[in-house]
N, C-alpha and C positions, 0 to 999 in steps of 0.2 A: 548391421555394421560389419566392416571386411574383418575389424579387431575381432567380434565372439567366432569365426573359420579359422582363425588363428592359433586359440589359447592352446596351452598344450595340455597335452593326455594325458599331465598328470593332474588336470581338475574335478579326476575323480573324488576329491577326499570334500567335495562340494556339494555332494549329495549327500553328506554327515549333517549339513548345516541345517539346522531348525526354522522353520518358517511360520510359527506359530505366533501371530502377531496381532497388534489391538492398534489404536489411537490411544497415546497417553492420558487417561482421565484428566477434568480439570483441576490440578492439586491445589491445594490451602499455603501452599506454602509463599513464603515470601522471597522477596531476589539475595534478601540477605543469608538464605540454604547455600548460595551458591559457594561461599565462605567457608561455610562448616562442612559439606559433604565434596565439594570440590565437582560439581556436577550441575549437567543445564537442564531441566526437563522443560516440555513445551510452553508451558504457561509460565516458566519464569522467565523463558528468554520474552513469551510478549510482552511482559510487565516490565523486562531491561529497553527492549525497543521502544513503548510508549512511553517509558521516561528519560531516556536518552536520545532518542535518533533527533539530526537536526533539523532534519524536512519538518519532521512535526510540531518541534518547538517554532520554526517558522510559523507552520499554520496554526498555529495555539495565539502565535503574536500577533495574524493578521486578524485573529475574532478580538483582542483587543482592541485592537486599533479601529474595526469596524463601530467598536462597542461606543468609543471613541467621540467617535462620527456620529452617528443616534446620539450621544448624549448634546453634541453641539447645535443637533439641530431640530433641539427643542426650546434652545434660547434663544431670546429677541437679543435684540443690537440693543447695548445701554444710550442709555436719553445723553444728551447735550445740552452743556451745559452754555451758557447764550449771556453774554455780558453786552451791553449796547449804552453808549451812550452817541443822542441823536441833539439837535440843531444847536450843536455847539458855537456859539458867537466867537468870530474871530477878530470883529472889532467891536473895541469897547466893551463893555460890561466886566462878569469876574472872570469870565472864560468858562473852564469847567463847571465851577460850579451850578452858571446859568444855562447847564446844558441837561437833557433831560434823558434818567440814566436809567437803566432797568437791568433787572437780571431776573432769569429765568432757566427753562429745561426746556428742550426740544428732544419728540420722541417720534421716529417713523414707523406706522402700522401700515402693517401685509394687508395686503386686499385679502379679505376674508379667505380663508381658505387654502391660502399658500403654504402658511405655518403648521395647518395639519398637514400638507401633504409631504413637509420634509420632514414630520416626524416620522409617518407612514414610509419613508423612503431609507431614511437613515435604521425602521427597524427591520424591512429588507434586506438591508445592505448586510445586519447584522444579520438576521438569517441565514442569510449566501456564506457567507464566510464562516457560520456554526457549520453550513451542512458541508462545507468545502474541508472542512477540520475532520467532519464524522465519515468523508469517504478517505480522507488520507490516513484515518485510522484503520480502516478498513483493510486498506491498501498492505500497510506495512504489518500488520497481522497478516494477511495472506501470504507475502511475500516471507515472512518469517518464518509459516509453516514450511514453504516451498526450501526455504532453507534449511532448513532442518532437518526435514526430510534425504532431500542431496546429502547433505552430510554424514546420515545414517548408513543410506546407500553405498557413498563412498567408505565409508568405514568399514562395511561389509566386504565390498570388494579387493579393497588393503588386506582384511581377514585372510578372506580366502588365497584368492594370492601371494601371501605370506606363507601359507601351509603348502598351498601345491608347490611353490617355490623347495619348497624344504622335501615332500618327495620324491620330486624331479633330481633332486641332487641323490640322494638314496637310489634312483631307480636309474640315473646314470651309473653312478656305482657299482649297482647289482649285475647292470649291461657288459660293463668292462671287466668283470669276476665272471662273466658266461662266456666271453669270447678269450678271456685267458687260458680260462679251462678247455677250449676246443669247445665248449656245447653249445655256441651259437655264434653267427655271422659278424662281420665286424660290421656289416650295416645295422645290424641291434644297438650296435653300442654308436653311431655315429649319430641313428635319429633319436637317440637317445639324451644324446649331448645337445644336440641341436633344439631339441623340448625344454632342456635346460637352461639355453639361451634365453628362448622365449618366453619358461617361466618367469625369469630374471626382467627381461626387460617391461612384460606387463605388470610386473608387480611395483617398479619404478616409475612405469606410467600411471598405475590408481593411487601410489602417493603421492603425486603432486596434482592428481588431480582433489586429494584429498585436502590438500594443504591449500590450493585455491579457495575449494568450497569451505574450509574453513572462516578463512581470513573473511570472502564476502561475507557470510556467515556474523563474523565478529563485528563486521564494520556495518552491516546492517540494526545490529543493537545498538550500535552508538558506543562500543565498549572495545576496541579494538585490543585490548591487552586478554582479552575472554579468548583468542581465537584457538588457544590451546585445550581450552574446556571438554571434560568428556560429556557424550552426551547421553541422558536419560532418558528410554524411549524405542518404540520400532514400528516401522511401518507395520498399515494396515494390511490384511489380507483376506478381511470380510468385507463384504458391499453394505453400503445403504440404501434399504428398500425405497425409500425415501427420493432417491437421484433414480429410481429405475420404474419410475410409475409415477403418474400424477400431472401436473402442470404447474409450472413455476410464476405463471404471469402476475398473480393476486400477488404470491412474494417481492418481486423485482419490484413492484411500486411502492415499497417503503426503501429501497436503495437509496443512500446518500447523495450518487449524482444526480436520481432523477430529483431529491427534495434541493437539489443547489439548483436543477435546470429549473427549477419553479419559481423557488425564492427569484433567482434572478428576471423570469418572465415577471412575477410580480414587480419586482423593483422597476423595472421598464415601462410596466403598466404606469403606475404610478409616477414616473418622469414625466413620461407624454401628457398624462393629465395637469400636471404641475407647469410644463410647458406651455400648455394653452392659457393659462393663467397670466403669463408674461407682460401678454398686451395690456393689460390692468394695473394702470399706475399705481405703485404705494402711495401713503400719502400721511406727512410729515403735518404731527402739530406741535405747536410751541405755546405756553406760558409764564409771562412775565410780567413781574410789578416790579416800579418803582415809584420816582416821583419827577416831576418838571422842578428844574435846579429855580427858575425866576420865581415863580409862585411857594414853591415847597408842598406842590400839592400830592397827593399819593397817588398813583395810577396804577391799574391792571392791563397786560395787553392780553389777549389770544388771539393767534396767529397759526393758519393751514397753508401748505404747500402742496401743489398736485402737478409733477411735472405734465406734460403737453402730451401726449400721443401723435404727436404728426408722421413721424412716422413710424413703423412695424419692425421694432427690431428683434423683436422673438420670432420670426418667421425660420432665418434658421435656425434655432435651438428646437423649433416646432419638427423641422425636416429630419433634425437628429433623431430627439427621442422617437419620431415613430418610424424610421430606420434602423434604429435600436432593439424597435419592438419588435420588429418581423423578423429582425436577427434572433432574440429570445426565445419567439415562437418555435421557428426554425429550429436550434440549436436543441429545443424540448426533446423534438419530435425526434431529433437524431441520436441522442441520448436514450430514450425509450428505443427506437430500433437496435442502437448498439448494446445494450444490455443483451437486447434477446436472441442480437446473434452468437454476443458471449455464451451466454445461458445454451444453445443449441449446440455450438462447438465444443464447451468445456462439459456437456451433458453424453455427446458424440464419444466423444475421446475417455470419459469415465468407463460408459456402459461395454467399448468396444475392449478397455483392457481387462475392466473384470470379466468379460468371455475369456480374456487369452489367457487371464490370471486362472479361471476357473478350469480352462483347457487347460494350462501347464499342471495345474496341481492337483487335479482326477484323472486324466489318463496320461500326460506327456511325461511327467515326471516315475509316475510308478511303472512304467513301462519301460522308460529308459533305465529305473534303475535294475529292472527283475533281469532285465537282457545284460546289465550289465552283473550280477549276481551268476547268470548261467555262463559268461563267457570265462568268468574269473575261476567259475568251478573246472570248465572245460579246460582250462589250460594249463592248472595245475593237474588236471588229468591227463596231459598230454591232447587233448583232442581239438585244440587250437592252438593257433602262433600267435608268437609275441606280436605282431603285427592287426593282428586281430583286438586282442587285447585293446592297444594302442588306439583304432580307431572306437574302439566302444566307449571306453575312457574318455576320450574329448568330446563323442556327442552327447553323453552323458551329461557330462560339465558343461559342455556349452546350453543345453537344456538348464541347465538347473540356473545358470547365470542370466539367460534370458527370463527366467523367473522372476529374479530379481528386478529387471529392469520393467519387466510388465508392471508390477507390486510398484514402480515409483512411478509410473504412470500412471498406475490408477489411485495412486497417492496426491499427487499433483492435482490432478483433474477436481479430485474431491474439495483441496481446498480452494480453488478457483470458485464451484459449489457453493460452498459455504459461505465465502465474500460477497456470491449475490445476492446472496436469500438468505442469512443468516448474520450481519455483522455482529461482532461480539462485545462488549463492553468492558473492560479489565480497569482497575484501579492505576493510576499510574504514579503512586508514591511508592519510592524506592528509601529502604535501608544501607545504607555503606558506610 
């Protein structure tokens, strides 16, 4: 980026910074810590986002409502209830009463076979919408990390920034006491000022970029008043053996989207078959007693109803579901490809920052700072200028700043990782 050519000389005090860093353990604690210590460590912000963000309580409502659905359509249609009264005389006689009256129930049965396959569909539909639930939880843990992380990072860089700032201003100072004195240029003291500037202005720049990454940060748990929260925690700066050898494919086939791309091929299967069923009239029977109003005799009737098939009106519903289904199929197979070119991109971008991590912090790092140790000696020995100085100082710091940024690359990458081949399971009751 043109901003790390920029920063000024005086981010030397950047190479004090500690890079000795873990993944937060999984801690015991509850969201209700955040109360008492005033602090967010990683696994309480996931247990704030899984029981706040609203995407999820969506998708939490759509496995009801699926649930829903499965339970309706394992009930039959209730019977009918069937009053009749037949060759009612309309001349002479008593009228009604010589009329011949019945009551009964009418009930219509599914051609064999229907009624299992809308249970079979409705328990589909309920599986699509569980596994549509288990990749959004996925989702929003990954993305939590990713935020967290950012957060960190920018925290860091506010750090640092804040101290070189406060240098810069002393080593302006020191610039303008050398050239009062006559013992050096008044171009010491003007690029001196002008690294003042810059310290200034980048340090203004990583607080609002910190104040962003906050806020989404906050608004991602569902908790927008959190966005001030400090956070507990520091980027990684060891690898997993684990992303750097092996094959991820046995993993990726327990992924949430490939169990929704299935549930749903299944559910599809199961239409089409149910479609074909169509053409197969139901067929409605009825029983009723009464009696003949003239005689006062008692009668039973039973009575079946079979509409007509003349003609085929499931032909399109037939055209759908198995249009449906080659969509399903389809959509599997694209779901399995897209995983795995996740998996090879987010696998890519891991392996290649822990090299640059691994390069910055075995030779890049201790080399810029030994040079930068012999030039600070040399110049308080007279055997280098302030200009020297000046340039060793920023590559210094701009090294040690590109650290940083490596360290949340290969922060990042890792938890994209772990959302394909590891989803995690978190309790989602919350204390407040």
């Amino acid at each position: 980026m043109k901003r790390k050519k920029n920063y000024s000389w005086t981010l030397c005090l950047a190479v004090a910074l500690g890079n000795t860093m873990a993944f937060p353990a999984a801690s015991q604690e509850t969201p209700t810590a955040i109360y008492i210590t005033n602090t967010l460590t990683l696994d309480i912000s996931i247990r704030l986002a899984l029981a706040n963000n609203p995407e999820l309580r969506a998708a939490d409502a759509r496995v009801d409502a699926a649930a829903g659905r499965a339970y309706q359509a394992k009930q039959w249609s209730n019977p009918e209830l069937e009053l009749n009264a037949e060759d009612w005389p309309v001349n002479g006689g008593r009228g009604f009463s010589d009329a011949k009256q019945t009551i009964g129930i009418a009930q219509t049965l599914p051609f064999p076979g229907k009624k299992s396959l809308d249970r079979q569909i409705g328990g589909a539909g309920e599986k699509f919408s569980a596994a549509e639930l288990a990749l959004r939880r996925t989702e929003i843990i990954r993305d939590v990390k990713a935020g967290f992380f950012r957060v960190l990072a920018s925290e860091r860089l506010v750090e640092v920034s804040a101290q070189l700032a406060t240098v810069a201003e002393s080593s302006a100072a020191t610039a303008q006491k050398r050239v009062d004195a006559g013992a050096a240029a008044y171009q010491e003291q003007l690029r001196a000022e002008v690294q003042l500037e810059q310290a200034r202005t980048e340090l203004s720049s990583f607080q609002r970029e910190l104040a962003a990454a906050r806020q989404n940060f906050a608004l991602l748990l569902g908790r927008p008043e959190l966005n001030n929260r400090k956070l507990e925690g520091a980027l990684a700066e060891t690898t997993e053996a684990r992303f750097l050898e092996g094959n991820a494919g046995p993993l990726l086939a327990t992924h949430p989207s490939l169990k929704a791309a299935q549930a749903n091929l299944e559910r599809a299967q199961l239409a089409s078959r149910r479609a074909r069923l169509e053409a197969y009239p139901d067929v409605k029977v009825g029983l009723a007693g009464g009696r003949i109003g003239a005689t006062d005799e008692s009668i039973i009737q039973l009575g079946f109803s079979l509409p007509l098939p003349l003609f085929d009106t499931g032909k399109g519903r037939r055209q759908e579901t198995q249009a449906n289904l080659s969509v399903a199929e389809a959509e599997q197979q694209s779901v399995r490809q897209q995983l795995e070119r996740e998996w090879a991109g987010a696998l890519k971008r891991y392996r290649t920052a822990a090299s640059q991590v691994a390069r910055y912090r075995d030779r890049i790092l201790p080399k810029s700072a030994e040079a930068l140790q012999l030039v600070q000696t040399g110049f308080e020995q007279g055997k280098f200028g302030f200009i020297d100085l000046v340039d060793t100082q920023r590559t210094t710091a701009e090294a040690r700043l590109a650290y940083q940024g490596k360290l949340l690359e290969m922060n990042l990458a890792q938890a994209e990782l772990e959302a394909l081949i590891q989803p995690q399971t978190y309790q989602t009751s919350t204390s407040n």
